[in-house]
KEVODO-172288 format. One record per residue (C-alpha): residue number from 0; z, y, x. Coordinates in nm, 3 decimals. Layout:
+-----+---------+---------+---------+
!   i !       z !       y !       x !
+-----+---------+---------+---------+
! NUM !       Z !       Y !       X !
...
+-----+---------+---------+---------+
This chain:
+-----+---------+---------+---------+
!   i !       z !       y !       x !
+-----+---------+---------+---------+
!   0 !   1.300 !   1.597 !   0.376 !
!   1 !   1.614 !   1.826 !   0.373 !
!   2 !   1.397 !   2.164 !   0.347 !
!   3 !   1.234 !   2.013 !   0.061 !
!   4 !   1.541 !   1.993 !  -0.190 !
!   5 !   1.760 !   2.230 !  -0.311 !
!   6 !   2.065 !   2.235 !  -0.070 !
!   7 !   2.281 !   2.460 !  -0.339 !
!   8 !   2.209 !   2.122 !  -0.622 !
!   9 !   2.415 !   1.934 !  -0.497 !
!  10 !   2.615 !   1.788 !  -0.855 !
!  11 !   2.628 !   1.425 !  -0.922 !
!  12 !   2.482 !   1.457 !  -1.273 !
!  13 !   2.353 !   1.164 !  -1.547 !
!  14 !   2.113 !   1.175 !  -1.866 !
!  15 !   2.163 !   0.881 !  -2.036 !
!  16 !   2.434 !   0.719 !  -1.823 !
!  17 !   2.145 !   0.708 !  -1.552 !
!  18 !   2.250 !   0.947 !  -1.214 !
!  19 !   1.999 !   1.237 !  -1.166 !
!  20 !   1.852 !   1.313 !  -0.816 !
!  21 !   2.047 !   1.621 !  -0.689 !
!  22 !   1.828 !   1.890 !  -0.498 !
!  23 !   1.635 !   2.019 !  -0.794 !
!  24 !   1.512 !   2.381 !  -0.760 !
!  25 !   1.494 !   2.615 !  -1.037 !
!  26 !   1.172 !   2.552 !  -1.241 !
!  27 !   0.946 !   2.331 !  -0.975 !
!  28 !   1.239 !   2.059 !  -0.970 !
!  29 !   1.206 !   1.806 !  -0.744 !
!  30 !   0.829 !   1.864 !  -0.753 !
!  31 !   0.802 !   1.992 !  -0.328 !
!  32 !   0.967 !   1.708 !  -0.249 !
!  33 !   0.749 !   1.430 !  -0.456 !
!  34 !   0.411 !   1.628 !  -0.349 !
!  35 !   0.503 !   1.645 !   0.016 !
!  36 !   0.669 !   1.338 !   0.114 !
!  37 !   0.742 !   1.114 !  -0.185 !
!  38 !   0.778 !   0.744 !   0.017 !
!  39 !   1.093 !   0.949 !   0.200 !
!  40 !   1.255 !   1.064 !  -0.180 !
!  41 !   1.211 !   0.727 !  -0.347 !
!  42 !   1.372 !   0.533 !  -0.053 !
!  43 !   1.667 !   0.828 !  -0.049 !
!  44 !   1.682 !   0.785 !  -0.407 !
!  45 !   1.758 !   0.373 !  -0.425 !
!  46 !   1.974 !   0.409 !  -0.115 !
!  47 !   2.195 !   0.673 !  -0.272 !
!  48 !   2.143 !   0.618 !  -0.647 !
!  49 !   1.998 !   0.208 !  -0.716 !
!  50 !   1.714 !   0.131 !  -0.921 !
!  51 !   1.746 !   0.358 !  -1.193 !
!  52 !   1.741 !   0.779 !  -1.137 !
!  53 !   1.562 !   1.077 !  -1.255 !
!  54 !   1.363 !   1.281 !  -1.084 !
!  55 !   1.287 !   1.599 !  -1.237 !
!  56 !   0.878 !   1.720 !  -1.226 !
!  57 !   0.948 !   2.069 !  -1.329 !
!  58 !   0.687 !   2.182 !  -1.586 !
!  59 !   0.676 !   1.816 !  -1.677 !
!  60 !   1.038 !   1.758 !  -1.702 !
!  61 !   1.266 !   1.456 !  -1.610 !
!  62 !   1.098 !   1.128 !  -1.596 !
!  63 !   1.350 !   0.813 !  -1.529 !
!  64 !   1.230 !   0.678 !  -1.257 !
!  65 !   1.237 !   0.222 !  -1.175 !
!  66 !   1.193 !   0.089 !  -0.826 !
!  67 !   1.286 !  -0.248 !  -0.962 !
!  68 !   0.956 !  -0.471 !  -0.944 !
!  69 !   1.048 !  -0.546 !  -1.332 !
!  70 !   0.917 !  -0.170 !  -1.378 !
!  71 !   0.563 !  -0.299 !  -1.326 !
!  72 !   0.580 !  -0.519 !  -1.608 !
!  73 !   0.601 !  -0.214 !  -1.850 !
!  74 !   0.232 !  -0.106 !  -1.775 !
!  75 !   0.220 !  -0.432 !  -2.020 !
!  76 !   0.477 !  -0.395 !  -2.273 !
!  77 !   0.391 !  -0.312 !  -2.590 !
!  78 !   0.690 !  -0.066 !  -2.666 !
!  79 !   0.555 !   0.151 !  -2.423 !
!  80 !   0.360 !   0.406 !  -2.462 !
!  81 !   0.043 !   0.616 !  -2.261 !
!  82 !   0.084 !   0.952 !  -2.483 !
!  83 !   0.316 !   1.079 !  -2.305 !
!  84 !   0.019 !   1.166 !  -2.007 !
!  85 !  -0.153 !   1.355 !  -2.230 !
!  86 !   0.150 !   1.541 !  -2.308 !
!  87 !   0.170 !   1.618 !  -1.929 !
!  88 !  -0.201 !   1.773 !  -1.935 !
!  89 !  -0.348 !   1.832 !  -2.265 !
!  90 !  -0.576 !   2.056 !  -2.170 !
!  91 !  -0.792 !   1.786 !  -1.957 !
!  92 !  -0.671 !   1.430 !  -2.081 !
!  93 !  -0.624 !   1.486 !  -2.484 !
!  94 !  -0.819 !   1.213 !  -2.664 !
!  95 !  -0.882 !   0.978 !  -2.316 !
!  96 !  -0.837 !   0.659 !  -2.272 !
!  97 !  -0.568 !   0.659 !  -2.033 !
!  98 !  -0.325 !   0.885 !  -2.301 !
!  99 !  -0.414 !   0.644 !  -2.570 !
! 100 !  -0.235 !   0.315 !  -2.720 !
! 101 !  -0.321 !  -0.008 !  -2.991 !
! 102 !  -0.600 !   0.063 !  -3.202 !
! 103 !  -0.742 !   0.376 !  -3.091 !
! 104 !  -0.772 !   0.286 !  -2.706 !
! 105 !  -0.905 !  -0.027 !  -2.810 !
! 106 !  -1.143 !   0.150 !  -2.997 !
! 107 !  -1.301 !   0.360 !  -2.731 !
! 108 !  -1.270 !   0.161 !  -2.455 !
! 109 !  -1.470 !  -0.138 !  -2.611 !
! 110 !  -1.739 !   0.104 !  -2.717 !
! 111 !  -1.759 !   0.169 !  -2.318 !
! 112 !  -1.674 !  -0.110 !  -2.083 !
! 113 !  -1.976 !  -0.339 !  -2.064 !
! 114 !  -2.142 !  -0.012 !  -1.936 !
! 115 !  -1.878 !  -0.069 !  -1.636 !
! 116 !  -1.831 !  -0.446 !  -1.579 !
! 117 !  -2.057 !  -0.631 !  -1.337 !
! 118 !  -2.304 !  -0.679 !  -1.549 !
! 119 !  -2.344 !  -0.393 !  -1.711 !
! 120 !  -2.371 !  -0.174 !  -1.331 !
! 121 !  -2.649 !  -0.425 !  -1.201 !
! 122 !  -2.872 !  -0.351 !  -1.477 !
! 123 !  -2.858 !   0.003 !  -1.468 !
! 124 !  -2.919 !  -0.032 !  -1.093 !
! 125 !  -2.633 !   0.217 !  -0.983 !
! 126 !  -2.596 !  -0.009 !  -0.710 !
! 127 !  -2.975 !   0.068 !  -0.595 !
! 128 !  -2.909 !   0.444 !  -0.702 !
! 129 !  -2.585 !   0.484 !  -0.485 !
! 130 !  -2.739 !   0.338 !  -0.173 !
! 131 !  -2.928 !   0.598 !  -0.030 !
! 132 !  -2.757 !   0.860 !  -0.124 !
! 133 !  -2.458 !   0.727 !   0.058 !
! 134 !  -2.697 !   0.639 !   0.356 !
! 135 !  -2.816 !   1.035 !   0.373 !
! 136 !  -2.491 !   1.174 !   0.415 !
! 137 !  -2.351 !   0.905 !   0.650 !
! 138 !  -2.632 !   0.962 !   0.881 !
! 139 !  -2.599 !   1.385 !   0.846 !
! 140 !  -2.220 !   1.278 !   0.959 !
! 141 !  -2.378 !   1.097 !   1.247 !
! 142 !  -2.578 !   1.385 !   1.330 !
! 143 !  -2.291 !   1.646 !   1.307 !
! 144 !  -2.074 !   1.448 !   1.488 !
! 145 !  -1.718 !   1.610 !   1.396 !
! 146 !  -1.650 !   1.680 !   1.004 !
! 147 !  -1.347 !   1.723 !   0.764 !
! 148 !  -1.319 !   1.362 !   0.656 !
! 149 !  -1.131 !   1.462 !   0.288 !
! 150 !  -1.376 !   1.747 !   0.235 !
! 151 !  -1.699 !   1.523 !   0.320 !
! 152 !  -1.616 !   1.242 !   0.151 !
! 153 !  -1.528 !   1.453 !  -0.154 !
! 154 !  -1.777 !   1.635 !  -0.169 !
! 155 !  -2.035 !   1.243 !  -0.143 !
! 156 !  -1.832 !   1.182 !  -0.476 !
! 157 !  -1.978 !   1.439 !  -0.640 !
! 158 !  -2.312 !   1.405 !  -0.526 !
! 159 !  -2.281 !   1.036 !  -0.609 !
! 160 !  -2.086 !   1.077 !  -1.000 !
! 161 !  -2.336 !   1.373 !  -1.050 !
! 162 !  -2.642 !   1.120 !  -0.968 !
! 163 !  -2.424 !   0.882 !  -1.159 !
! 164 !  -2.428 !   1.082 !  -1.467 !
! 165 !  -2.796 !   1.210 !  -1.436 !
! 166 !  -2.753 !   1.580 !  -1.343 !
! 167 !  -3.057 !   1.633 !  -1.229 !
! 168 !  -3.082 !   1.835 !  -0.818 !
! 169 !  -3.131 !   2.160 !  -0.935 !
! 170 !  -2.860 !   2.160 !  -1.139 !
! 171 !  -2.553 !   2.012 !  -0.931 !
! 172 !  -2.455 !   2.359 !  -0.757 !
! 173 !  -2.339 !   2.484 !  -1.136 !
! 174 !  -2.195 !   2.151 !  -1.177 !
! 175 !  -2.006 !   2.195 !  -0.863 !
! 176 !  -1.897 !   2.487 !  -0.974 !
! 177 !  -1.777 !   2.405 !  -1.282 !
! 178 !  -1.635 !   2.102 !  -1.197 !
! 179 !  -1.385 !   2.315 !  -0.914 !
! 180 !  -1.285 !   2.587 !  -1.218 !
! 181 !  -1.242 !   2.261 !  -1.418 !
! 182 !  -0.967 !   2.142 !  -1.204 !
! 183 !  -0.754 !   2.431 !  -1.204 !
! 184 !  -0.622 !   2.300 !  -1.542 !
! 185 !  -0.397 !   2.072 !  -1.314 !
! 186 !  -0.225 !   2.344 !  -1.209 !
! 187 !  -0.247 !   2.605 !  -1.422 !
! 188 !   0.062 !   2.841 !  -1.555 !
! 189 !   0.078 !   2.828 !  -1.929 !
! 190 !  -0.095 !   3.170 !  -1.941 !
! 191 !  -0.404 !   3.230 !  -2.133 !
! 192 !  -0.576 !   3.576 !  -2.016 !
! 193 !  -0.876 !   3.651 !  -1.836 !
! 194 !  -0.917 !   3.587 !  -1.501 !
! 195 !  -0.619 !   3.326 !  -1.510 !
! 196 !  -0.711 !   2.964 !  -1.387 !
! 197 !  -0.603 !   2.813 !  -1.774 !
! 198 !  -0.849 !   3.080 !  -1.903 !
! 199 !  -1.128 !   2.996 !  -1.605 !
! 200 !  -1.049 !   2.604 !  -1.639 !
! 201 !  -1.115 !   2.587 !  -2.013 !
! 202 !  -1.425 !   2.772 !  -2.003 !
! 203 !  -1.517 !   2.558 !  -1.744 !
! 204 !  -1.443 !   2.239 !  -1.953 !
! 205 !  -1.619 !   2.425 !  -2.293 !
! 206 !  -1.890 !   2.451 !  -2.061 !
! 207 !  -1.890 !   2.061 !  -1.925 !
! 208 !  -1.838 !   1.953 !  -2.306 !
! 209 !  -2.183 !   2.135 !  -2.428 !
! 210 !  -2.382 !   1.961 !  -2.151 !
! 211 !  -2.205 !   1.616 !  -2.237 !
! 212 !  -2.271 !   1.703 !  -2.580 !
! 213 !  -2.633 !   1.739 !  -2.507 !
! 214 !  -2.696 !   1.462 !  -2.236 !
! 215 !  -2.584 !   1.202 !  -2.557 !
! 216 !  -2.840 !   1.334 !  -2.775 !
! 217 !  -3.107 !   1.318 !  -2.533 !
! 218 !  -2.998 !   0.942 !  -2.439 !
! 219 !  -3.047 !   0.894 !  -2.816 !
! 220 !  -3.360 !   1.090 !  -2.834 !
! 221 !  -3.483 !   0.822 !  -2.607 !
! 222 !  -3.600 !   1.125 !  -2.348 !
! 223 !  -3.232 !   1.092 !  -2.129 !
! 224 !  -3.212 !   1.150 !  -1.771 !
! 225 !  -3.134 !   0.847 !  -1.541 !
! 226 !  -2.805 !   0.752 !  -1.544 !
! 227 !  -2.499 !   0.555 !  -1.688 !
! 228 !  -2.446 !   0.811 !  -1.949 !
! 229 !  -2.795 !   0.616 !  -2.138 !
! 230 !  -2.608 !   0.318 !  -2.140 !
! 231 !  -2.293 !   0.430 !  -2.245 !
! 232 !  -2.434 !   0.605 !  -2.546 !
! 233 !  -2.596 !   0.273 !  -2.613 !
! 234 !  -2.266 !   0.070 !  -2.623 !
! 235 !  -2.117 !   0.296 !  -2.800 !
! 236 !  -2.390 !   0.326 !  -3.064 !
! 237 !  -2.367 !  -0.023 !  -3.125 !
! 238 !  -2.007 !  -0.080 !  -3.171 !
! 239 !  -1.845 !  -0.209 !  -3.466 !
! 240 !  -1.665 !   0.114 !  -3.495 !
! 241 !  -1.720 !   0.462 !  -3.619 !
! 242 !  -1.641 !   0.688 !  -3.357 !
! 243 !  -1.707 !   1.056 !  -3.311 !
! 244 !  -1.894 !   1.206 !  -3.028 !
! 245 !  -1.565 !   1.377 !  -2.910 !
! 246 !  -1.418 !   1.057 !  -2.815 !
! 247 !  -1.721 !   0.928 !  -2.579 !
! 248 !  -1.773 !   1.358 !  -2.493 !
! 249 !  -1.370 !   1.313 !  -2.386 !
! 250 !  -1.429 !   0.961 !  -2.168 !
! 251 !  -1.768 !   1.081 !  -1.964 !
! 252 !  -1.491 !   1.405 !  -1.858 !
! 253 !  -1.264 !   1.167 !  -1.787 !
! 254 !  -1.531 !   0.963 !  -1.581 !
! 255 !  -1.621 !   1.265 !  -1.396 !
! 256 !  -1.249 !   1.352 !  -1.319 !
! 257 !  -1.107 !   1.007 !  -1.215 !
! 258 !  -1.405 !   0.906 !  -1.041 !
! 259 !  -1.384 !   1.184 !  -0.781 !
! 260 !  -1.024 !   1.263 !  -0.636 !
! 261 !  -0.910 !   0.896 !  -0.645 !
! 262 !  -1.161 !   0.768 !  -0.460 !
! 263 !  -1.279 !   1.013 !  -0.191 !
! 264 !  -0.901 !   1.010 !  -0.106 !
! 265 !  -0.978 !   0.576 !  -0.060 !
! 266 !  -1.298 !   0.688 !   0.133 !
! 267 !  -1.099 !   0.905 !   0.368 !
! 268 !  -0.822 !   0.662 !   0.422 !
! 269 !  -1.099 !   0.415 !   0.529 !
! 270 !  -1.285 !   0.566 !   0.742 !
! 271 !  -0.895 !   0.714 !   0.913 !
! 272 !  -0.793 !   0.354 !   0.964 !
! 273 !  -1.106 !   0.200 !   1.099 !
! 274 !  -1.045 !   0.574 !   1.332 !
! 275 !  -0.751 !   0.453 !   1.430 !
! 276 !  -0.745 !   0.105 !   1.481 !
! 277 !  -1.073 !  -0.065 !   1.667 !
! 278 !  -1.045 !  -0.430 !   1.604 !
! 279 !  -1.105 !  -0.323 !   1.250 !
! 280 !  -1.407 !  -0.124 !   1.354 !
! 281 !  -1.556 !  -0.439 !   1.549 !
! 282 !  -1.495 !  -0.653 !   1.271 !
! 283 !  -1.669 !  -0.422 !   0.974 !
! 284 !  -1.961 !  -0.366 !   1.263 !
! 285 !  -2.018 !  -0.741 !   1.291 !
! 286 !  -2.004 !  -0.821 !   0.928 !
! 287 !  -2.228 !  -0.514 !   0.901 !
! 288 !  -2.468 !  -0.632 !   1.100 !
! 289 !  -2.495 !  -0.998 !   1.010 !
! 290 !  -2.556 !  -0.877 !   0.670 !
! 291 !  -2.824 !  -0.591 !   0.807 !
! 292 !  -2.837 !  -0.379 !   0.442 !
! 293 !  -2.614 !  -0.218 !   0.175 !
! 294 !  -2.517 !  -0.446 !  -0.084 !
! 295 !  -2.620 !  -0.317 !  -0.384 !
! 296 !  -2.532 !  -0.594 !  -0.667 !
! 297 !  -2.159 !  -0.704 !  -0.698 !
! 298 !  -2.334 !  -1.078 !  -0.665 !
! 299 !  -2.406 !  -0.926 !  -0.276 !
! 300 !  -2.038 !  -0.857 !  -0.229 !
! 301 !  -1.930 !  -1.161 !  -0.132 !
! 302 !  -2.161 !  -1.163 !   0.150 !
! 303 !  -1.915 !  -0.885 !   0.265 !
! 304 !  -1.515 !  -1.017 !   0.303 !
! 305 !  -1.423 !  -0.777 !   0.561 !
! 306 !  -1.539 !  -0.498 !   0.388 !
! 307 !  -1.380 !  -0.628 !   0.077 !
! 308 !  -1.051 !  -0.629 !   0.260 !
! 309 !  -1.071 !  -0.288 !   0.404 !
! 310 !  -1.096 !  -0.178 !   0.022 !
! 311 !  -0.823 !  -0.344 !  -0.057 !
! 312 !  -0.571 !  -0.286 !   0.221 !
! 313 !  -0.680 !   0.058 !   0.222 !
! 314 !  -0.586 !   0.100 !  -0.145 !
! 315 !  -0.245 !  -0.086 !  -0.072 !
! 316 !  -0.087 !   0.106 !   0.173 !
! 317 !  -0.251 !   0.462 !   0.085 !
! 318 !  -0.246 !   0.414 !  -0.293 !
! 319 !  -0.449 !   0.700 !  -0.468 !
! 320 !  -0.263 !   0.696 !  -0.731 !
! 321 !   0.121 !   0.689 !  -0.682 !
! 322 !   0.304 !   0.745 !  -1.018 !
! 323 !   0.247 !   0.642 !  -1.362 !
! 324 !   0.419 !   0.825 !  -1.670 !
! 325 !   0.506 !   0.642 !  -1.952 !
! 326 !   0.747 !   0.668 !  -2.273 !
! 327 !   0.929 !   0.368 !  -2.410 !
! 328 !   0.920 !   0.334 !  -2.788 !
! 329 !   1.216 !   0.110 !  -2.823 !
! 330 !   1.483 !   0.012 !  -2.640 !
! 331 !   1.387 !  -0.178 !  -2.350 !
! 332 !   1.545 !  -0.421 !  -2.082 !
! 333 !   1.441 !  -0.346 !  -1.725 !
! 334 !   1.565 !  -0.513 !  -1.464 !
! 335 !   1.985 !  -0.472 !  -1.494 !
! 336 !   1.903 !  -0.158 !  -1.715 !
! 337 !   1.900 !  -0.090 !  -2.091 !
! 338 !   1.650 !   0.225 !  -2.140 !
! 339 !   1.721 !   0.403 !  -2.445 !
! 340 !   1.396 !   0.468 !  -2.703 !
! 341 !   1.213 !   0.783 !  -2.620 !
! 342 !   1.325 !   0.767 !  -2.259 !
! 343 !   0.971 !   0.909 !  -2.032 !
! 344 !   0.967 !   0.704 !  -1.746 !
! 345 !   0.804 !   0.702 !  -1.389 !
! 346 !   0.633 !   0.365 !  -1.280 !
! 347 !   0.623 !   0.451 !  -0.865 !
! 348 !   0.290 !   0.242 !  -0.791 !
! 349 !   0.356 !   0.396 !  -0.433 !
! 350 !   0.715 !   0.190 !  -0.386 !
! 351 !   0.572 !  -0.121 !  -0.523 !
! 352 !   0.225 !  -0.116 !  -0.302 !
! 353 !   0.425 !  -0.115 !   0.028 !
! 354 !   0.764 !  -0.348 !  -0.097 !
! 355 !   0.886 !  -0.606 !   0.069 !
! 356 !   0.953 !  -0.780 !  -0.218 !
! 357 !   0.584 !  -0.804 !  -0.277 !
! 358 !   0.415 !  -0.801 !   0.033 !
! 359 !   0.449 !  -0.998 !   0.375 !
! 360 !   0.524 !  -0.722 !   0.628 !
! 361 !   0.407 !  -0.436 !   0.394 !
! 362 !   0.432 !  -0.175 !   0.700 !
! 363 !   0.144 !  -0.320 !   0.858 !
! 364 !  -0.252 !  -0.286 !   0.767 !
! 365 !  -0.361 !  -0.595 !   0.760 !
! 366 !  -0.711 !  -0.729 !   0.663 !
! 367 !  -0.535 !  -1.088 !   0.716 !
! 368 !  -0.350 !  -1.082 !   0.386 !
! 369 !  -0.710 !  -1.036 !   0.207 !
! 370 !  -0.910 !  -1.267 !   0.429 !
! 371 !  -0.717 !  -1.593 !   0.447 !
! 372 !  -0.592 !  -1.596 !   0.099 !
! 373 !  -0.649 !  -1.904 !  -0.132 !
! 374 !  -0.527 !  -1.744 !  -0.445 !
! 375 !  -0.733 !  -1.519 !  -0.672 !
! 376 !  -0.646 !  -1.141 !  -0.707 !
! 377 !  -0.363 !  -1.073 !  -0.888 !
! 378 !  -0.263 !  -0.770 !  -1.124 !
! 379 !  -0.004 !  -0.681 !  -0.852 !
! 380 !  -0.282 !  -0.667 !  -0.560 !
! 381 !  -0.462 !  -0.454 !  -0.778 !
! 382 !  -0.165 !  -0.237 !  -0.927 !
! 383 !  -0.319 !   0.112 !  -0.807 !
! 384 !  -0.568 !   0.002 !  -1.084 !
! 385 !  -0.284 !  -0.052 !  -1.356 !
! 386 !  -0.281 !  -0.370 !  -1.548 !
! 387 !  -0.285 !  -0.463 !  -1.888 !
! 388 !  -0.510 !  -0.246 !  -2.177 !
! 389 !  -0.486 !   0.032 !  -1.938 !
! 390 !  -0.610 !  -0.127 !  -1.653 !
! 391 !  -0.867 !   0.108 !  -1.488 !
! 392 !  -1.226 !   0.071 !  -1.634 !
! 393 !  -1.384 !   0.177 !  -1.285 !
! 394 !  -1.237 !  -0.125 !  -1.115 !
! 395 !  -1.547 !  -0.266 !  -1.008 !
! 396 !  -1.754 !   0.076 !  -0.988 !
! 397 !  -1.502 !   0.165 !  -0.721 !
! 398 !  -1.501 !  -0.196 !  -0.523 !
! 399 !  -1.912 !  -0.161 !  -0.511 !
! 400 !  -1.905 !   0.220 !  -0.421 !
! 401 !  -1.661 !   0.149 !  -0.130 !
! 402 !  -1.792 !  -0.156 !   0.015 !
! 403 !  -2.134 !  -0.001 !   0.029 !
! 404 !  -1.962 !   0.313 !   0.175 !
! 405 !  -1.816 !   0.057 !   0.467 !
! 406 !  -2.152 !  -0.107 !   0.532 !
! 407 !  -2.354 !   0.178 !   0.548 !
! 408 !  -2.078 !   0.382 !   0.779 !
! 409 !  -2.088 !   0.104 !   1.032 !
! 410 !  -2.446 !  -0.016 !   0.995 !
! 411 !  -2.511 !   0.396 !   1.052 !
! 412 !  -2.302 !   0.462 !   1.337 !
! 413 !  -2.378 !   0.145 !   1.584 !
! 414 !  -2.727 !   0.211 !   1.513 !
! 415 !  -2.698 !   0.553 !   1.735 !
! 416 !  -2.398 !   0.365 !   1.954 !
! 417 !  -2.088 !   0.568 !   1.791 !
! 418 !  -1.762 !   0.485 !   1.644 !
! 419 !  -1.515 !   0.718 !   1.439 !
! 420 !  -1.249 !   0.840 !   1.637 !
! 421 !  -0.928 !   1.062 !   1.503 !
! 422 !  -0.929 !   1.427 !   1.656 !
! 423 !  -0.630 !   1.575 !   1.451 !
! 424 !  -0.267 !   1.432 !   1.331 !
! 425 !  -0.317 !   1.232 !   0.984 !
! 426 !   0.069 !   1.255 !   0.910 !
! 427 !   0.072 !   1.618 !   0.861 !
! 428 !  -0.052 !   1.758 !   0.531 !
! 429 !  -0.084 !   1.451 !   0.325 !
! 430 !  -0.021 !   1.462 !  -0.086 !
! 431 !   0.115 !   1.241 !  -0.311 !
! 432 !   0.133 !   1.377 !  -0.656 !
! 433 !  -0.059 !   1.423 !  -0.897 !
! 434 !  -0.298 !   1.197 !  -0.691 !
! 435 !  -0.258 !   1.118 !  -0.280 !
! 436 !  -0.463 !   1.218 !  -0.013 !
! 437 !  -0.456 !   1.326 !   0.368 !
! 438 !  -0.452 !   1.668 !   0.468 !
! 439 !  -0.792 !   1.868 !   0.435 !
! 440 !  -0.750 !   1.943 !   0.767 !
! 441 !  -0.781 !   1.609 !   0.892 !
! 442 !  -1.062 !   1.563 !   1.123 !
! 443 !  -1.311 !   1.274 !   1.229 !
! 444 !  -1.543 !   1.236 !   1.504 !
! 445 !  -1.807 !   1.046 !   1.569 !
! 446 !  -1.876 !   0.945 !   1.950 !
+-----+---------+---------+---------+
């Protein structure tokens, strides 16, 4: 942790009568330290600090950062705002969902969601149109026998978003393509000339925009490719509200984007766990088998507990997402705190997915806690989602995606007498920010 701060930052410093982290480099802040090994700063943070502290994100500047559990309850407060993401990265989240508040996120998200609830997924059959695919490159894993787990199961996101989204075969290499120049807007230095990735990524994004812009007037042409973009044209058509096609053009993007990095990083972690611990192997393989196919309806799901629990434990302790911005617009009471208006703040989903104050022995992966539970699933099981009118609107695209995932892995592998096995260390390399992951390096075998 030491060779990740700045030893020469060493003043005891406060913004707002709240301390400030010392270690900060020049520029980048305390940004090596949150990317590379951000359970290790939060803890040195609360033991040295408290609650309350800044941590400053460089580029993005200081964000006050609450490891009190009353921090989660700000995800639902109405003085507290989402803009402040889009602030972060214009370039790919402006006019999205998750940057928008009251009226206009209402707006947009109800022209959208039935497309994504239960409901609305079974009768566009993306249960039926995710199955095989995911069975194909399961099976070309099996045959391989030794692959890059982050790489693979990134690259099955694609293929399964693209399929989602009715890019027809021919056509996913460019898509690929795009979609990698797309994300260099993440990073990208505030310098717009050619050749430079801000220049490259919004090309790329122009690009992505026109074929959005065209796939919606297909769907209403009545001549669209498969896919859920048909349906979410639909909805939207017949909402209540007028809406321009830049607002659904903005939310597809954002579909493609979120639906991705989050959860091949989940995928990884799943099949790295059931890798390293076999009981959990032999249990998936015996659900697996006493339910002998892929689910492909959520009403199927519960046929599938273990698999169910694997998502969620998996999602606990290797949350995808780790931090939340926000900005509050008054003055707000959390935990022993008063937070001034304006303050940004930095909701660690990370600290709270593996506290003690919220979890029974939160160290430990345990498909128990998931299993043998009497209560129904609360907005803190399922904080990596968010909560409240931000609460992720692929909730229960992700739960079918990854339970099918499990089902297929194990149905795939014990077939040909094979179980994943770890061939490289998981600790080294991981990510947390701005989305976690294990190291691309990170290798999985199959024997």
């Amino acid at each position: 942790m030491d060779v990740l701060l700045n030893p020469l930052d060493r003043r005891h410093r406060l913004r707002c009568d709240i301390p400030v982290l010392p270690g900060a480099f020049p520029v980048v802040g305390h940004l090596p330290a949150i990317v590379c090994d951000l359970p290790r700063l939060l803890r040195r943070a609360e033991r040295a600090l408290g609650s309350h502290f800044w941590l400053d994100f460089g580029p993005a500047g200081h964000l006050m950062t609450c490891v009190d559990p009353d921090a989660f309850a700000m995800l639902r407060h109405k003085d507290v705002s989402s803009a402040l993401i889009e602030e972060i990265a214009p370039e790919l989240l402006s006019g999205t969902l998750v940057a928008q508040d009251g009226v206009a996120h209402r707006q947009a998200r109800d022209a959208i969601k039935a497309a994504f609830l239960p409901k609305g997924l079974t009768q566009a059959g993306i249960g039926d149109l995710f199955a095989p695919v995911i069975g194909a490159r399961v099976q070309a894993w099996r045959d391989r026998g030794d692959i890059a787990i982050l790489r693979e199961t990134g690259d099955l996101m694609l293929k399964l978003i693209f399929n989602l989204m009715g890019i027809p075969a021919r056509d996913l290499p460019g898509w690929h393509r795009k979609y990698r120049q797309l994300l260099q807007l993440i990073v990208a230095p505030p310098v717009d000339l050619p050749g430079l990735p801000l220049r490259r990524g919004r090309a790329a994004r122009d690009w992505i925009d026109a074929q959005l812009r065209q796939f919606v007037r297909d769907a209403r042409a009545h001549t669209a490719r498969t896919g859920l973009i048909n349906d979410m044209v639909s909805v939207f058509d017949r909402g209540n509200d007028a809406l321009s096609d830049d607002v659904l053009v903005a939310n597809i993007r954002l579909l493609l984007l979120a639906g991705h990095d989050t959860t091949a990083s989940t995928m990884a972690w799943i099949v790295i766990e059931l890798a390293r611990q076999p009981m959990l192997w032999d249990a998936l393989v015996e659900e697996a088998q006493r339910v002998g196919a892929v689910p492909t309806r959520h009403a199927d799901l519960a046929q599938c507990p273990v698999a169910e629990a694997l998502f969620r434990e998996t999602l606990r302790v290797h949350p995808a997402t780790t931090l939340l911005p926000r900005r509050a617009l008054q003055e707000l009471q959390v935990g022993q705190l008063r937070v001034p208006a304006g303050t940004p703040l930095c909701i660690p989903l990370l600290h709270f997915s593996t506290s003690a104050l919220l979890h029974d022995a939160p160290d430990k992966f345990r498909l128990s806690r998931w299993l043998h539970r009497t209560e129904p699933i609360r907005p803190v099981d399922m904080l990596q989602f968010g909560t409240g009118p931000h609460v992720c609107i692929g909730y229960h695209l992700v739960w079918l995606e990854l339970v099918q995932f499990s089902i297929a892995l194990a149905l795939t592998m014990q077939k040909a007498g094979v179980r994943p096995r770890l061939l490289s260390n998981v600790e080294r390399g991981q990510r947390y920010y701005p989305t976690a992951h294990p190291s691309m390096t990170v290798r999985i075998g199959f024997s």
